[in-house]
Steps between C-alpha positions, in 0.01 A plus 500: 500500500672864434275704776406350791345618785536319847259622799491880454346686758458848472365742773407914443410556877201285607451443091618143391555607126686148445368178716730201416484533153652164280533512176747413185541562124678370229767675304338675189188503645245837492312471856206727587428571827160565510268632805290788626662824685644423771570125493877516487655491143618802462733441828571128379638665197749745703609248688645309217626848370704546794276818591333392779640247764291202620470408899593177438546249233732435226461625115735290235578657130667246284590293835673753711327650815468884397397658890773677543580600105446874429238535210798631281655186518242260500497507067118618494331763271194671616180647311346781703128588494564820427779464251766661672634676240715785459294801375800673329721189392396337147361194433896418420613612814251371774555162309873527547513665867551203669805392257637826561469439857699190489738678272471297178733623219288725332506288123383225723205726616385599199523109406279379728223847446431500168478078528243551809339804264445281217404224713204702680398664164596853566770541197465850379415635817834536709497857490149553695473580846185338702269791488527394087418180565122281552460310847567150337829633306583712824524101638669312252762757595496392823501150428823579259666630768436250762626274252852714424704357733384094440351445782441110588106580669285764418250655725211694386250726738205541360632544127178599404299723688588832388379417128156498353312201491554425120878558479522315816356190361728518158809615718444169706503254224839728391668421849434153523615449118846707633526310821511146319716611190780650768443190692525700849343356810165785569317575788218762522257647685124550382121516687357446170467107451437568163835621458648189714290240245620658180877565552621251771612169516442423849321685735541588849156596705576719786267594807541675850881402467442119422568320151142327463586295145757513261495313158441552133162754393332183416550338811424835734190526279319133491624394794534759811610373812401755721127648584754863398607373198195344346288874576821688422548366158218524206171655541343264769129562705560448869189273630449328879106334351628353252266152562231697344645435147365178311749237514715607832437461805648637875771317632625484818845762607452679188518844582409650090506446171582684218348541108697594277325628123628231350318226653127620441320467223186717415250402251210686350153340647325472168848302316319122484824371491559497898204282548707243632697679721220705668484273831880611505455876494340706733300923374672793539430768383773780303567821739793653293705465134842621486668484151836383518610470144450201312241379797260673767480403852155456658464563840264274638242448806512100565262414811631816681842428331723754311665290219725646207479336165620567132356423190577574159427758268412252268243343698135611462451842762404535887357743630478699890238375653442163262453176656742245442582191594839438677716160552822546716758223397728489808610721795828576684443398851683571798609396860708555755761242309468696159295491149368164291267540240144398523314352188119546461369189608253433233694545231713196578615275168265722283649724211565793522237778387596836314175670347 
C-alpha cells in the first residue's frame, strides 16, 4: 500500500475531528473522500500533508512513517480550494515557483512548464495572469503547479467548489483523465457524492471523525454498510412504517429502512398490462414532478409514505395529483449491526416488471 493510515486520532479542544481512523490505498490510485461538513476529511487530508499533526497514530507514504516529516519534505503537491495563485505572477511563473524555490537550473524550469502547460491544455496562454483567466483554467494552473516539482501523492481540497456547476462537471472528467495518464497516487476532498462516483476509484465515506466504508463507487453504492452510508449516498426516503408496503413486512431490531428511486416502480392505473401484478402494488397518489433531464421524479404519497421515483420521458405522462399505482422492489434496512437489503416478499421467483 503507498498511504497508510494507522489509528489517527485527532483532537481540536473537546472536538474529535479524527476518531481512530484506518484506512489504505494503492499506489496510482485517485481516492475520494467523501462526507458532509464537518465529518473529518478535510483534517484527514492535512494530516497526510504534514499540515496538521495527529494525537496519535501512525501515517505511512510509500512505507516510511511520515509524523515527524515537514510537509516540504514529505514529496506531496497540494490543490487549494481557492487556487492559491499568485495574482501578479503568470500562468508561467506560478507554475514554475516551486522549481524556483528548489532552485532548478532555469532551462530545466522552463522544461518541465511548458511540458505541464501543454499537458493541462493551457499552450498559448503563459503570458496571462489569473484575473485573465476562467475558474476551471484558473485550476488547471493549479493543478500544473502542484505537479512541477513530481510529486509522488497528490492532494486535492475541494478542487471544485469555486467553479460553476457546468465547468465543474467537464473539469472533473479532465482531472481524473490527468491523474491516470501521470500515473500519480490522488487524494481529494469533496461533499458532493456525485463528484466522488464520477472521478474516483475508491472511495472513502467520512462521518463525525470515523471512516464508515471504503471501497469502489459500485460497492459504496449497492451495498452500504452503515445506516450513514446507505442515507448519505443516492437519493434515498428515510421510513420507520415501512410494513405498510405490499410485500414487506416489520422485523424485529430494525430500527428503518430506506427507498431509494430506483427500486419503485409507478404505473398508470388505466395501463391493462399490470393486471397481474396489481395484488403486488399498493395506490398512491402523485404530489409533485420534478424534471430532471432525460426523466422526471414523482414525488409520491404511499399509505402516508413519501416515496421518490423516476420515470422516463418516453413513457406515457403523470400528472400532480393522478392516481397511480406503486410497487416498491426492495428496501435498505437497518440495525444496530448495519444495512442488508430487503426484497418485496411477493415478488419472489417472478420476473421482473418495467411498464
Amino acid at each position: 500500500m503507498y498511504v497508510e493510515l494507522k489509528n489517527i486520532n485527532k483532537y481540536f479542544g473537546d472536538f474529535k475531528a479524527a476518531d481512530d481512523v484506518n484506512f489504505s490505498i494503492e499506489k496510482g490510485k485517485l481516492v475520494a473522500l467523501l462526507g458532509p461538513s464537518g465529518s473529518g476529511k478535510t483534517t484527514i487530508l492535512r494530516m497526510i500533508a504534514g499540515l496538521e499533526k495527529p494525537d496519535s497514530g501512525e501515517i505511512y507514504i510509500d512505507g516510511k512513517l511520515v509524523n515527524n516529516i515537514s510537509a516540504s519534505e514529505r514529496g506531496i503537491g497540494f490543490v487549494f480550494q481557492s487556487y492559491a495563485l499568485f495574482r501578479y505572477m503568470t500562468v508561467f511563473e506560478n507554475i514554475a515557483f516551486g522549481l524556483e524555490v528548489k532552485k532548478i537550473p532555469k532551462s530545466k524550469i522552463k522544461e518541465r512548464v511548458n511540458e505541464l502547460i501543454e499537458l493541462v491544455g493551457l499552450k498559448g496562454m503563459e503570458k496571462r495572469y489569473p484575473n485573465q483567466l476562467s475558474g476551471g483554467q484558473r485550476q488547471r494552473v493549479a493543478f500544473a503547479r502542484a505537479l512541477a516539482p513530481e510529486p509522488t501523492l497528490l492532494l486535492l481540497d475541494e478542487p471544485f467548489a469555486a467553479i460553476d456547476a457546468k465547468v465543474r462537471a467537464e473539469l472533473r472528467t479532465w482531472l481524473a483523465d490527468m491523474i491516470h495518464k501521470v500515473g500519480i497516487t490522488s487524494i481529494f476532498v469533496t461533499h458532493d457524492q456525485d463528484e466522488a462516483v464520477d472521478v474516483a476509484d475508491n472511495i472513502i465515506v467520512t462521518n463525525k471523525g470515523r471512516i464508515e466504508q471504503h471501497g469502489t463507487p459500485q460497492e459504496i453504492y449497492k451495498d452500504p454498510k452503515t445506516p450513514f452510508v446507505a442515507e448519505f449516498i443516492g437519493n434515498s426516503s428515510k421510513h420507520e412504517n415501512y410494513g405498510v408496503l405490499k410485500g414487506f413486512s416489520m422485523e424485529e431490531k430494525i430500527n428503518g429502512a430506506l427507498i431509494r428511486p430506483e427500486f419503485v416502480e409507478v404505473f398508470k392505473s388505466d395501463n391493462a398490462s399490470i393486471e397481474p401484478y396489481l395484488k403486488y402494488a399498493d395506490d398512491g397518489v402523485v404530489e409533485d414532478i420534478t424534471f430532471r433531464g432525460n426523466a422526471v421524479e414523482l414525488l409520491l404519497d404511499v399509505k402516508g409514505l413519501k416515496l421518490t421515483a423516476l420515470r422516463s420521458l418516453e413513457r406515457r405522462k403523470i400528472d400532480v395529483g393522478e392516481r397511480v399505482k406503486v410497487l416498491v422492489y426492495r428496501l435498505y434496512a437497518f440495525d444496530n449491526d448495519g444495512v442488508k437489503i430487503i426484497e418485496n416478499s411477493e415478488l419472489a421467483g417472478k420476473e421482473t416488471v418495467k411498464l
